[in-house]
VEXLUM-585131 format. One record per residue (C-alpha): residue in one letter; x, y, z. Coordinates in steps of 0.25 Angstrom, whole numbers, padded with zeros to 4 digits, always signed. Example, Ala and Ser with C-alpha at 12.3 -4.5 7.8 and 13.67 -1.06 7.14 Angstrom:
2
A+0049-0018+0031;S+0055-0004+0029;
//
This chain:
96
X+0021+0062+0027;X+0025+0077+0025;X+0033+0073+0011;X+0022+0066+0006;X+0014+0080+0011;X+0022+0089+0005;X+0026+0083-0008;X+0011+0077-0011;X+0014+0072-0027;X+0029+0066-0024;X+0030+0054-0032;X+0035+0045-0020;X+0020+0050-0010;X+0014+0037-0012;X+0025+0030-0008;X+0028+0037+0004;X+0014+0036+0006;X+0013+0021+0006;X+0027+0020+0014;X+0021+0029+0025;X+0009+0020+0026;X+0015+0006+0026;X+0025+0014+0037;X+0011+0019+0046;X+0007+0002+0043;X+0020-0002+0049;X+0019+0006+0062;X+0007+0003+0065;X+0000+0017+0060;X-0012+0012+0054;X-0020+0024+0054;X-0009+0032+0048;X-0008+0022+0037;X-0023+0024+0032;X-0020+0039+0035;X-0008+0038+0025;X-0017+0029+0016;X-0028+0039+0014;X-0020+0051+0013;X-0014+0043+0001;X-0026+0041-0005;X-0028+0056-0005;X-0019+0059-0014;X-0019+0063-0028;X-0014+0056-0040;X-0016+0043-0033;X-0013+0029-0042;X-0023+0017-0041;X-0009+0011-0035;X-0008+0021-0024;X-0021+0021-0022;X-0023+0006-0020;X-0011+0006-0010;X-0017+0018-0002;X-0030+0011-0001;X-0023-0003+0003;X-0018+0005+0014;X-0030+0012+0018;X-0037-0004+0018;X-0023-0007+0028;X-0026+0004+0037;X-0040+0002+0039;X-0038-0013+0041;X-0028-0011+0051;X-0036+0002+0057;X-0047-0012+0061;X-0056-0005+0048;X-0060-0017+0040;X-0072-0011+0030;X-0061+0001+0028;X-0049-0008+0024;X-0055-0018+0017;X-0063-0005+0008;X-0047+0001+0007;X-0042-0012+0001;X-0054-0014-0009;X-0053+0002-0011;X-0035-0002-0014;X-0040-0014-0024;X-0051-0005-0032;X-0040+0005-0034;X-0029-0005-0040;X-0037-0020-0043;X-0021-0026-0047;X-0013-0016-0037;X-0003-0021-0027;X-0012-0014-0014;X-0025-0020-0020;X-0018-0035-0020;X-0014-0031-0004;X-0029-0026-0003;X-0033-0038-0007;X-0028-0046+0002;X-0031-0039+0013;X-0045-0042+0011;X-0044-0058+0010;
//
């Protein structure tokens, strides 16, 4: 987003970040979603928490993109970051 863009170190990014993916999930914008995803992951001063959440979405995307190898290397990637993180538990049981 242009806000995001122009105030880069604002304490609500990763938040906004995470609305405007979970939106790109809702409509159907799957390749935005992972655009959104990796951008995120981008950017500096990144928690193991934000990170884990970015890279759960990243596994999301690929997954609904049709690539398998690529999600299921996202989610593993979201659980290595955070072990006992909310985004590892959902990676996780995207790949039972």
């Amino acid at each position: 987003s242009r806000a995001v863009k122009e105030h880069p170190d604002g304490d609500m990014v990763p938040e906004i970040e995470r609305r405007l993916i979970v939106r790109a999930f809702a409509e159907s914008r799957n390749k935005d979603a992972l655009t959104l995803s990796q951008a995120g992951l981008k950017r500096s001063g990144l928690d193991r928490m934000e990170k884990s959440k970015l890279l759960y979405f990243v596994g999301r995307a690929q997954h609904r993109l049709g690539d398998a190898a690529a999600a299921r290397a996202a989610w593993l990637d979201a659980i290595e970051a955070l072990p006992l993180g909310y985004a590892s538990l959902l990676a996780l049981s995207r790949l039972e």
